[in-house]
N, C-alpha and C positions, 0 to 999 in steps of 0.2 A: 533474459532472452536476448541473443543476440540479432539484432537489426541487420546489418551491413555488414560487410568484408573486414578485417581487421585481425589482431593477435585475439588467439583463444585467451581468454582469463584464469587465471591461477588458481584463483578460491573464490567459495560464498560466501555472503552475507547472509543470513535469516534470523529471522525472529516473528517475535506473536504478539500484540500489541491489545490489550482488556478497554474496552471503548464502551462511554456512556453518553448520554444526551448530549453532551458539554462537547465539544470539538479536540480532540486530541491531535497532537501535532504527530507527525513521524519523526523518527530518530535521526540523528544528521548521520547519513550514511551517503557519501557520495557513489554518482553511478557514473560509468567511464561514457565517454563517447564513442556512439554504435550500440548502449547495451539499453533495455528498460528495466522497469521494476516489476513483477508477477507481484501483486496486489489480491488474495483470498480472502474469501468471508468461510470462516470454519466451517467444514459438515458439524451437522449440529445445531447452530445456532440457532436459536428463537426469535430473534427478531429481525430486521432489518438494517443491514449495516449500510453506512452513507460516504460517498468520497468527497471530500470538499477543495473547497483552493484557498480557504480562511478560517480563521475561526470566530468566522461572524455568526449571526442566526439565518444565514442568506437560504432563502427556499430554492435555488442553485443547487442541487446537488444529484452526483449520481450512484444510482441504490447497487448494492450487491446482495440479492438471499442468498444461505446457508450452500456452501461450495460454488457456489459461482465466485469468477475470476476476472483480471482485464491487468493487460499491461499498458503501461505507460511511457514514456520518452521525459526522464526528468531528470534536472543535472543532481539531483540529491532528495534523497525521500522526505526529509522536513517540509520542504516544499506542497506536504499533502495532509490533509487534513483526515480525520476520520470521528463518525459519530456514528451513535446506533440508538434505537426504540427499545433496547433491553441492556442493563448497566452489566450483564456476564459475558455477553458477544465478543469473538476474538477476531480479528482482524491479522492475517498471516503474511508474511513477505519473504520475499526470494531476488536475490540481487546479485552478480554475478562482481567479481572483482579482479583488479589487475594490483600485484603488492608491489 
C-alpha cells in the first residue's frame, strides 16, 4: 500500500505464512520507504491470529479474525511476529517492491 508521493513499485512481494501458538517470525522481505505491508488472516480460519513485535509470550498483542486485515509502516516484515489459537491458521502478506 502506498503511503506518500513517490516512484510507483515494479513488482510484489506475497506469501502465506502457517502459524501456531509459538511466535513465528516474518520473512525478511524488505519494504521501500513510503510503502507498508497488507498483513491478512485467511478467510477461513478457525481461530484467532495474533500480530506481535517479539517472540516472547508477551500478552501485547493485536488480534486478526478470519479476513480481517491492517497495514503497517515497517522497514522489513521480519520485524513481525505472528501467532494463532489454532496450529492450520494462515497468515497472508502483500508487499509492494522497487527492483
Amino acid at each position: 500500500m502506498h503511503v506518500d508521493q513517490g516512484p510507483n513499485c515494479n513488482s510484489l512481494a506475497s506469501g502465506a505464512i502457517t502459524i501456531s501458538s509459538n511466535p513465528t517470525q516474518g520473512p525478511n522481505i524488505p519494504i521501500p520507504d513510503g510503502y507498508e505491508v497488507l498483513i491478512k488472516a485467511k478467510d477461513g480460519n478457525t481461530g484467532t491470529c495474533y500480530i506481535e513485535t517479539s517472540n516472547s509470550t508477551s500478552t501485547t498483542k493485536f488480534a486478526l479474525l478470519a479476513g480481517e486485515f491492517v497495514t503497517l509502516s515497517v522497514t522489513n516484515l521480519n520485524l513481525i511476529w505472528f501467532s494463532d489459537t489454532v496450529s492450520t491458521d494462515v497468515i497472508m502478506y502483500l508487499v509492494e517492491q522497487r527492483s
